[in-house]
N, C-alpha and C positions, 0 to 999 in steps of 0.2 A: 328931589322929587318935583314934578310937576305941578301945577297951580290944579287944586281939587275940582272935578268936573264927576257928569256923570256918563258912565261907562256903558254902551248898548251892549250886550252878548248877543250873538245872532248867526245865522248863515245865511240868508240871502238876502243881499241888497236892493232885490226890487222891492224888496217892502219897507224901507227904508226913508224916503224922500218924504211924506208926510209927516214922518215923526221928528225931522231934522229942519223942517220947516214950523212944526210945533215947538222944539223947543228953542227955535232963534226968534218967533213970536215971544217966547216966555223970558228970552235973557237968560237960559238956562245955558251954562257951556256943556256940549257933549261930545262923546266920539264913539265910535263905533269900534267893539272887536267882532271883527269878521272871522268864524273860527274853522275853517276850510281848513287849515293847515295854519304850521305856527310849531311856538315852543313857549315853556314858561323854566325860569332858573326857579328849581324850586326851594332855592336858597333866597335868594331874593325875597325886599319887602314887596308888596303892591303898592301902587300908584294909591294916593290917596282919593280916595272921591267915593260917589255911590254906585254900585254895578247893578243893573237890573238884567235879568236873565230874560229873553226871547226865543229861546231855541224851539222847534218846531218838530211835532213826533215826525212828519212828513220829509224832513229833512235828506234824509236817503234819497228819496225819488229825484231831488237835482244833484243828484251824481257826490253828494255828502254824505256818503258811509259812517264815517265814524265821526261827523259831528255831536253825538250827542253820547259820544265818549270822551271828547276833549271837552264837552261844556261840565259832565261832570268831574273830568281832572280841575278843570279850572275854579268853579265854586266852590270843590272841597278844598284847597287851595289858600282860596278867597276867605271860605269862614275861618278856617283856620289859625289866618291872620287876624282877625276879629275886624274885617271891614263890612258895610251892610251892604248887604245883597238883598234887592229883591228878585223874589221867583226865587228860590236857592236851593239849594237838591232836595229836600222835601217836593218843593214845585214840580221842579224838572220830573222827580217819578211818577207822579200825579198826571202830565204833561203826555208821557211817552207809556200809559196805561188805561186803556179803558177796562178793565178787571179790577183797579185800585179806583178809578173812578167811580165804575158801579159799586163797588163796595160800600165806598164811602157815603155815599148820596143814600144807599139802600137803609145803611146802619142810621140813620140821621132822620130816617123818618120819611123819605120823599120818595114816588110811587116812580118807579125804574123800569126799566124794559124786562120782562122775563128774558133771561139771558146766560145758556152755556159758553164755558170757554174750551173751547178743545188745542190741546197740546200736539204737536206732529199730522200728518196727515193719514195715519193708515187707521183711524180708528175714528173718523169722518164722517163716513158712510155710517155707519152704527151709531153716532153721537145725533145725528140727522132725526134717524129711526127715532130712539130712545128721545129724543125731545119734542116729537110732534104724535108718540105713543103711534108711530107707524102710518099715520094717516095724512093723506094728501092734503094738508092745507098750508096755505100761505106761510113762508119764514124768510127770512132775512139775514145773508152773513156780512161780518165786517170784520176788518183787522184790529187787530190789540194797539197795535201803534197808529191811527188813524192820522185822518186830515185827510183833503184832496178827493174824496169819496172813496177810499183804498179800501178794494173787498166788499163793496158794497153792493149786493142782488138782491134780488127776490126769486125765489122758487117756488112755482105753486104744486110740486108734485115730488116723493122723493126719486123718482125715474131721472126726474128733470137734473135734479142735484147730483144723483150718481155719475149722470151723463158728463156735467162738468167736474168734475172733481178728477176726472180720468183724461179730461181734454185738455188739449193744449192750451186753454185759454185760460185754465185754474191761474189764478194770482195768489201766489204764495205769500204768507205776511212777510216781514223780516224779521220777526223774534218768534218765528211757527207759532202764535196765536191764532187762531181762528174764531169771531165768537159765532155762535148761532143765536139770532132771536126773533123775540116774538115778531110778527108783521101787528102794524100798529095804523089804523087810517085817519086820518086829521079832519075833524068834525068842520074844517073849510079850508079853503086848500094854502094853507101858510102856515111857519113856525115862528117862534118868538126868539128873540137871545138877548138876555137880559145884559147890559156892561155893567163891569164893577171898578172903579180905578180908587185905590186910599183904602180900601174896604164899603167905600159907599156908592150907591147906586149913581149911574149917570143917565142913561136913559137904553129903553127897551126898541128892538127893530124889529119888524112885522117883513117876514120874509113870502113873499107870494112865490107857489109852488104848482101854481093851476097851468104853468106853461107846457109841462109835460116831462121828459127826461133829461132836466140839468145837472149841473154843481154848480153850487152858490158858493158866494165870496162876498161877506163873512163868514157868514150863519152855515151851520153845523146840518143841514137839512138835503133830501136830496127825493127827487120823484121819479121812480123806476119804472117804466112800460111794465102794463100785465097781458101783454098778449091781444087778446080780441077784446078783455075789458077796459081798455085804455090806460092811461097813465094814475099812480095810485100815490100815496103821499105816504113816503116812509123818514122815518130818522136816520141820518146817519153817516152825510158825504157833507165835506169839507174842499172848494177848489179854487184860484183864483179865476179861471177859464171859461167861455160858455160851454154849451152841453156840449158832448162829442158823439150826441145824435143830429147836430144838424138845429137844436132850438137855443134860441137866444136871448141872454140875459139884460134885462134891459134895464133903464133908472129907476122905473117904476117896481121894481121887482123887489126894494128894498124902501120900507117909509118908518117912521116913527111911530109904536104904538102906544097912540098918547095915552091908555085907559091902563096902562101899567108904569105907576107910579112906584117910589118910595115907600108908598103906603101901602102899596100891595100885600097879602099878605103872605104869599109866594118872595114878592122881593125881600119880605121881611126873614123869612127864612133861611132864603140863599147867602143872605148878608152876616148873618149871626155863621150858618157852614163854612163859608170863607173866612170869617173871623177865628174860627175853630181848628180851620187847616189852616190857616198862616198864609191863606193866597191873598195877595192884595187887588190884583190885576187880574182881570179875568173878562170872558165873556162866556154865560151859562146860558143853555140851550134848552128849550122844551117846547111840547104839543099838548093840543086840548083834542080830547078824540073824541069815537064817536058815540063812544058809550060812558062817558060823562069822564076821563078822567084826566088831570094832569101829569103827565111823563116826564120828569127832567131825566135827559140822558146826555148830555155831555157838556163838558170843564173846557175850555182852550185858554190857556193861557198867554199864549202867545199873541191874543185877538188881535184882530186885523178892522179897521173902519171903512166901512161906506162911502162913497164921496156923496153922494144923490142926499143919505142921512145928515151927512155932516152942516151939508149946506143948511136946512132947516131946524136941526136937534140944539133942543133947551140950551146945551152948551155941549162942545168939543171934547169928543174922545180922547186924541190926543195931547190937546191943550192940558187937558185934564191930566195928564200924564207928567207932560213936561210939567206943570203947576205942582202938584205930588212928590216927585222924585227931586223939584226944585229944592221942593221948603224941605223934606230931609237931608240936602245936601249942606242948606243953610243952617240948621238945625245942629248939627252933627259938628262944622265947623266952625261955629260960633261959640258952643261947648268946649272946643278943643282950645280955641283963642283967647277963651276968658281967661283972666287972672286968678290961681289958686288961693281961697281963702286958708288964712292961719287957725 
C-alpha cells in the first residue's frame, strides 16, 4: 500500500488548484480522484489515508452524468472498509437534495423558504396554481439538484409560468424535481454564507447583489430581473461565471462580514446543525429580508473560496481545510503506529 495521504473525491479540476496549493502550504500529502470515469476492484483493500468527498450536485452540467453515482459506489465502498471519509453518503445525499436540505434546516428550528417540491412536469401548472392560491404574485423555481443557478426564475403572473413550462426554454432538472417557492426580497441588496471547516466556523462573506442579474461564485445567491421593476434579490443560484445578462462580477462583490462572528447566534446554531448531521465542511447560506426575517436556505458542501475574501479573511478557508483533514490523517495513523498495550 502506499504511504497514507489524503484523498480528494471530485469531478472538476478547475476547482482544484487552490486547494492543492493549501495543502503543500500545510505539508499535507494529497491527491486527487477525479471520478469522470474509472473503476474500483471491489475485492480490493483502499489505499490508506483520509478521503474527503467534494462531489458537486452541479456535476452533470459539465458533461458528468453519472458522477455522483460513481462517488456514491465509491464511499459506500470506502465506509465499508472502515476508512474515514469525510462528506460520506450521508453528505453526498444532503449535497444532491435541496428537499432533504429544506427538511432538515426546517425540522431544527430555522426559518426556510416556503417551499413545494413538484415530481414530473404534467402537474406543474396546477402545483403553480395551488401554491400562490391562484393569484398573481411573485414565486420563484429551482432545481432539486442545484448549483450554478440551475432553474432558477421569478414569475410574477401564473400566465407568465404556464407560458414557460410549454417553451422551449423550460430547464428540466435531472432528477424531475422542481421546487416552487416563495419570492423572498433582501432587506439590502447582499446574502451572507457562513464557512464551517472541523465543524467550526471560519468566517462569514457578504455577497453584494445590487449589480443586477448574476450568478455568484461562491455564495448560493442570485438577483433575477423583474421586468419594468428592475432587478430584485432572490435565493437560490450557485455559478462560477459572470451574469449571462451581460453584468459582471467583480472583487468587490465578495468581502468579509465582520459583524458575523463565532458568537453569532445564528452561527451558533448552524454549528451545533452541522454537528447533528455529521457535515463537517460546509458553506451555509442565508438573507435578512424585508420584513424582519432570517432565511437559511441552502447547505453546499462542496464550497468553493473567494480569492478577493481570502486575501483579507481572519484565516484561510482552504488552509483551514488542509490543517483539518491534516491532523485527522495524523491522528488516525499514529493510533494505528502505536505499540499495542498488554
Amino acid at each position: 500500500m502506499s504511504t497514507p495521504r489524503v484523498y480528494v473525491i471530485h469531478e472538476n479540476p478547475e476547482w482544484f488548484p487552490p486547494l492543492a496549493a493549501a495543502f503543500e502550504a500545510e505539508g499535507v500529502p494529497v491527491q486527487e480522484v477525479l471520478l469522470t470515469e474509472g473503476q474500483i476492484d471491489l475485492g480490493a483493500e483502499p489505499e490508506p489515508g483520509v478521503y474527503w468527498s467534494r462531489m458537486s450536485a452541479s456535476s452533470h452540467t459539465r458533461g458528468h452524468e453519472h458522477s455522483k453515482e460513481y462517488t456514491r459506489a465509491l464511499l459506500g465502498w470506502l465506509e465499508r472498509a472502515g476508512r474515514q471519509v469525510v462528506g460520506g453518503s450521508h453528505v453526498l445525499e444532503l449535497e444532491v437534495s435541496k428537499v432533504s436540505q429544506h427538511g432538515l434546516l426546517r425540522a431544527a428550528g430555522f426559518d426556510v423558504p416556503r417551499t413545494t417540491a413538484v415530481f414530473g412536469t404534467t402537474t406543474l401548472k396546477q402545483a403553480a396554481k395551488d401554491f400562490t392560491d391562484g393569484q398573481d404574485v411573485p414565486f420563484i423555481t429551482k432545481h432539486n439538484q442545484g448549483g450554478k443557478g440551475l432553474g432558477v426564475r421569478r414569475f410574477d403572473s401564473l400566465a407568465e409560468f404556464d407560458a414557460y413550462v410549454d417553451s422551449p426554454e423550460f430547464e428540466a432538472p435531472v432528477d424531475g424535481i422542481t421546487l416552487l417557492q416563495e419570492y423572498l426580497t433582501a432587506r439590502e441588496p447582499f446574502i451572507t454564507r457562513a464557512e464551517f471547516v472541523g465543524g467550526e466556523f471560519v468566517y462569514a462573506v457578504r455577497v453584494d447583489t445590487s449589480a443586477g442579474s448574476f450568478e455568484l461564485c461562491p455564495a448560493d445567491a442570485c438577483a433575477v430581473p423583474s421586468g419594468e421593476n428592475g432587478p430584485q434579490v432572490i435565493a437560490g443560484a450557485v455559478c462560477e461565471v459572470p451574469g449571462t445578462d451581460g453584468t459582471t462580477v467583480t472583487a468587490d462583490t465578495f468581502s468579509v462580514r465582520s459583524d458575523v462572528t463565532a458568537e453569532h447566534p445564528l452561527v451558533q446554531q448552524l454549528r451545533g446543525f452541522l454537528a447533528d448531521q455529521r457535515v463537517q465542511i460546509a458553506g451555509v447560506e442565508f438573507m435578512e429580508t424585508t420584513d424582519g426575517r432570517t432565511v437559511v436556505y441552502d447547505i453546499n458542501t462542496n464550497t468553493n473560496y473567494n480569492p478577493a475574501v481570502e486575501a483579507v479573511a481572519p484565516s484561510s478557508g482552504p488552509r483551514s481545510i488542509a490543517r483539518f483533514l491534516g491532523g485527522l490523517l495524523d491522528a488516525e495513523y499514529a493510533a494505528a503506529a502505536a505499540p499495542a498495550h498488554a
